[in-house]
C-alpha positions in Angstrom: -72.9 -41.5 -48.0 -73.3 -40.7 -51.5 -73.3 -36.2 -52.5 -77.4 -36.6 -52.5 -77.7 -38.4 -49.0 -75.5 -35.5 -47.7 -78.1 -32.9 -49.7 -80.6 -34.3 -47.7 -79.0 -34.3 -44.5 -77.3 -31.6 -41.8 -75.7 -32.2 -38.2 -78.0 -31.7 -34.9 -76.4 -30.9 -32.0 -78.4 -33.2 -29.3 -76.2 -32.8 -26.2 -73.1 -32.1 -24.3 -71.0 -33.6 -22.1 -69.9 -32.0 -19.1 -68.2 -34.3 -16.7 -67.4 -37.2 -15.4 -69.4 -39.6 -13.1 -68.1 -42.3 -10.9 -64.9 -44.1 -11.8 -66.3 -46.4 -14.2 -66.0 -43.8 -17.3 -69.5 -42.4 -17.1 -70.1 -38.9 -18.2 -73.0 -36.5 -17.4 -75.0 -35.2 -20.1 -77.0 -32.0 -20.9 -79.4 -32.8 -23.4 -80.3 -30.8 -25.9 -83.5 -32.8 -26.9 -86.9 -33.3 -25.3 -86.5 -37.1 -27.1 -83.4 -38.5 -25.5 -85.3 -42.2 -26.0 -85.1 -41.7 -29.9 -81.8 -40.0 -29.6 -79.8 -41.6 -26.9 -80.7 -45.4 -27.4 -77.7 -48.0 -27.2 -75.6 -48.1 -30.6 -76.0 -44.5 -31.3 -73.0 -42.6 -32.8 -72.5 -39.5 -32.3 -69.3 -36.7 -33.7 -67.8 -34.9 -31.3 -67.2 -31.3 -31.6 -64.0 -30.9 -29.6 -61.0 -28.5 -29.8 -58.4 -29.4 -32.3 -55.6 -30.1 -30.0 -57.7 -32.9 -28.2 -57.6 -36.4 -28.7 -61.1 -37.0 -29.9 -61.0 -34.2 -32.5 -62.4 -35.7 -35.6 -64.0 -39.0 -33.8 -67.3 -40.2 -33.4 -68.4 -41.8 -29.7 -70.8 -45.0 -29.4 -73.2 -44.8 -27.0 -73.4 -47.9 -24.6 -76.2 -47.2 -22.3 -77.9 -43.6 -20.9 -79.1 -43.6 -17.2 -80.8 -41.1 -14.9 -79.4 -40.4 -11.4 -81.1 -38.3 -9.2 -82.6 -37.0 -12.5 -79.4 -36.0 -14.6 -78.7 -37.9 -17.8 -75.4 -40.0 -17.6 -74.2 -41.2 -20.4 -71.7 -44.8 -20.7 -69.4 -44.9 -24.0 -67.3 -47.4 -25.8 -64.3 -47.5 -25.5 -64.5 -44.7 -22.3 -64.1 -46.8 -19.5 -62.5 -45.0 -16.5 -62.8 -41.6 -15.1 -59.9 -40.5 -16.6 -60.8 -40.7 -19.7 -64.2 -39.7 -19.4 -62.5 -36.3 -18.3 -60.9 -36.0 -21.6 -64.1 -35.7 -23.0 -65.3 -33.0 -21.2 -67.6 -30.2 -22.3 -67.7 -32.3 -25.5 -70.8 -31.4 -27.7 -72.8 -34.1 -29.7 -74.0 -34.5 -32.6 -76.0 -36.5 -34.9 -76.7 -36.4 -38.8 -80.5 -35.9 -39.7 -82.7 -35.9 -42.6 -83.1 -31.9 -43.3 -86.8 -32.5 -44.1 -87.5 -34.2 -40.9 -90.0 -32.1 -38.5 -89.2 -32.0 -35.3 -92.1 -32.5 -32.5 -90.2 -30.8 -30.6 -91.4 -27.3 -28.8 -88.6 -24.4 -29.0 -86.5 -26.6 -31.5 -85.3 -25.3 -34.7 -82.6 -26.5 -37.4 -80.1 -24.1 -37.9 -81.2 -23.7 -41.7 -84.7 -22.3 -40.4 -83.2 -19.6 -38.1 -80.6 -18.0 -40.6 -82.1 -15.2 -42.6 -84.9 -14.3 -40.1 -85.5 -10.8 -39.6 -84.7 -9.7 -36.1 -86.7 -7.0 -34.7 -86.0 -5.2 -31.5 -88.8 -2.5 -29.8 -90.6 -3.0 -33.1 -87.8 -2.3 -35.6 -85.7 -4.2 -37.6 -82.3 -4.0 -36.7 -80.8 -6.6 -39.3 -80.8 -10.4 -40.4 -79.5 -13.7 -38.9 -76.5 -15.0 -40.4 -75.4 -17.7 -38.1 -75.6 -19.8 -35.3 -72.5 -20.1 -32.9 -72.6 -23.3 -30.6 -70.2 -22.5 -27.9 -69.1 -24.5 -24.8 -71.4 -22.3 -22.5 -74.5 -20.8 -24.9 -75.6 -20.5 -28.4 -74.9 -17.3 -30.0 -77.2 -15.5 -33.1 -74.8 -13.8 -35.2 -77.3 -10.7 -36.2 -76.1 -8.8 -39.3 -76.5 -5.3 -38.8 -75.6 -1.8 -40.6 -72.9 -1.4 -38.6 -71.8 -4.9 -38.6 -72.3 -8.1 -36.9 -73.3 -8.1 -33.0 -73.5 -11.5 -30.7 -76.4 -12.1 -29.6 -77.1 -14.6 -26.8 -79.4 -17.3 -27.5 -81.6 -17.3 -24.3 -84.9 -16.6 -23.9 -84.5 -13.9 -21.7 -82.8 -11.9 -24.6 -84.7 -13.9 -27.3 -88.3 -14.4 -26.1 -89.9 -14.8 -29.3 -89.0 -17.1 -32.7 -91.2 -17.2 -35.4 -90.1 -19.4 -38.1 -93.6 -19.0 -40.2 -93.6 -15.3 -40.5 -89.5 -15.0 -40.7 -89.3 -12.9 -37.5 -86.9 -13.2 -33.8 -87.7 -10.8 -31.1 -84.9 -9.5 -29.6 -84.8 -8.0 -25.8 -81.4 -7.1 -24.8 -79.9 -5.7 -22.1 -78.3 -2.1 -22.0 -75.6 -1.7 -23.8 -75.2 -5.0 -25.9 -76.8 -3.2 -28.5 -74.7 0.6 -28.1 -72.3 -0.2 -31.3 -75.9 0.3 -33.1 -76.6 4.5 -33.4 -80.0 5.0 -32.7 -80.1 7.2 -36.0 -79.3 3.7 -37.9 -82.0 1.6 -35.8 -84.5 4.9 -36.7 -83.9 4.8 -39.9 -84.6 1.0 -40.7 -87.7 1.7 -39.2 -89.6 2.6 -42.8 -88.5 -0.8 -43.9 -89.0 -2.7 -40.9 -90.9 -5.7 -41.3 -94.8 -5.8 -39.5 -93.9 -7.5 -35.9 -96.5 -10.5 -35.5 -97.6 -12.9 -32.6 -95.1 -15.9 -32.6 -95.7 -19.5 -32.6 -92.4 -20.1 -30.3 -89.8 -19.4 -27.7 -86.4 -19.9 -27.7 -83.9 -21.1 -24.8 -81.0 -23.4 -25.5 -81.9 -26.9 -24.9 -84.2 -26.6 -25.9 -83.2 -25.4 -29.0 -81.2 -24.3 -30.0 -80.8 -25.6 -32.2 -83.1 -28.5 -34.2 -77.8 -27.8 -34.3 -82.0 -27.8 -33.6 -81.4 -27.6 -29.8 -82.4 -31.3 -31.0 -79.8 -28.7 -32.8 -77.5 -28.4 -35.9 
């Protein structure tokens, strides 16, 4: 891949593995698309994200075949073919290269790219700015840039009910006290800049959506 094919492209994280199946090296998948036929066909190759001290850090795994059982996603790679090493590859999260200007048909699906820099507003004021995404074993995680510093915020849609990528607004609703490192002097005075909270086009849960890592995610 040539420097302008990797301008034009990013990584989407499109599912993750979370354990084995059987004895014959199958793996059960969470998918992080609402397209696993155009994602998970035979011959796909995707990187794993893995920690650094495993086996598979730095590889790429070739899809054989994708099967539903009692309607869960299991997945058969080459080159996996017993239980024991399917184990290695648990909580293993995939992902694909894709075309940055691709649209995704997807509903609740966003690339990375399009959530960082959105204003996040909470009760009507804006509290601060995405900065990043974290995809973690367990959840996605909006890194929010605040006055006071950066706070984690889960990326569910219980806590994030809104997204909307058009106007450059996320809707926060958190909890009490995952927001106390914030003074409510700080949050009151953001309010004269705080940017006009709009109906939104979309809802966020992780796939969904993450994270079109999109949750078809980058």
């Amino acid at each position: 891949m040539d420097d302008s094919e990797k301008d034009r492209t990013q990584q989407l994280r499109v599912g993750r593995l979370t354990k084995a199946h059987g004895l014959k090296g199958a793996i059960k998948l969470e998918l992080f698309t609402d397209d696993p036929g155009r994602r998970f066909v035979p011959g796909a190759v995707f990187t794993l994200q893995v920690p650094t001290g495993s086996a598979w850090h730095g590889k790429t795994i070739e899809l054989v075949e994708l099967r539903w059982y009692n309607q869960h996603a299991v997945g058969f790679f080459k080159d996996v073919v017993d239980r024991s090493a399917a184990e290695t590859l648990a909580k293993a999260i995939l992902w694909i290269d894709a075309d940055v200007a691709e649209q995704s048909d997807e509903e609740d699906a966003w690339y990375d790219h399009q959530l960082v820099g959105l204003a996040v507003m909470r009760d009507g004021v804006r509290i601060g700015t995405i900065g990043r995404l974290e995809h973690m074993p367990a959840q996605d995680l909006l890194i929010v840039k605040t006055p006071t510093g950066d706070v984690m915020i889960p990326f569910v849609k219980a806590i994030v009910p809104t997204v909307d990528v058009k106007n450059g607004l996320v809707t926060i609703t958190p909890p009490p006290g995952l927001l106390e490192e914030l003074p409510e002097d700080e949050a009151d005075s953001a309010a004269a800049g705080a940017v006009p909270k709009t109906d939104s086009e979309g809802d966020s849960e992780p796939d969904a959506a993450a994270s079109a890592h999109m949750t078809d995610e980058p």
